[in-house]
C-alpha positions, 0 to 999 in steps of 0.5 A: 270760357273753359280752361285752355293751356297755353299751348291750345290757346296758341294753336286756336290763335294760329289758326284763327289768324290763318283763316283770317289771312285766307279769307282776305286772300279770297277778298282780294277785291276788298282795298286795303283802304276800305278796310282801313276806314272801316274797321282801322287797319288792312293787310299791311297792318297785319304784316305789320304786327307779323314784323314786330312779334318775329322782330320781338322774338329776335326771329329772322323776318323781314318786311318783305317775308311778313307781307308775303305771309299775309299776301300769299305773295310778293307784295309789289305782285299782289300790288299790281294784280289787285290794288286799284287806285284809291278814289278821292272819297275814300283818301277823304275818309282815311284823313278824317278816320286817321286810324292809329294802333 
């Protein structure tokens, strides 16, 4: 990979996660649970790791601010116009999987 200053990396990380967020935004069909069981983590893991590079930073973030982030809005809203209800497959899927990061 050619040379990039720290700056660049940054700014190629930044957008690479914007456009992560963004597509997951339109995915709003895909549950977060699905996306546990098949690749280990979900949006809220993302807010997760948002919390904890601003808590790192001594950053004034809350929980509720980083989700919004990754959910372009309150997370309970979010909750209530998209998240169904997980079927007993996928909670079965998510007990043996057990993903850990």
């Amino acid at each position: 990979m050619s040379e990039l200053d720290e700056e660049a990396r940054q700014e190629l990380e930044a957008a690479v996660f914007r456009r992560l967020v963004t597509h997951l935004d339109k995915r709003a069909d895909v549950q977060n649970i699905e996306l546990m069981n098949l690749a280990g983590f979900c949006r809220n893991c993302l807010a997760n790791w948002y919390l904890e590079a601003a808590e790192e930073r001594r950053l004034p973030v809350t929980k509720a601010d980083s989700r919004e982030v990754v959910y372009g809005m309150p997370y309970e809203e979010w909750k209530a116009k998209h998240q169904r209800p997980a079927g007993d497959d996928q909670l079965a899927a998510f007990e043996t999987a057990k993903p850990q990061h």
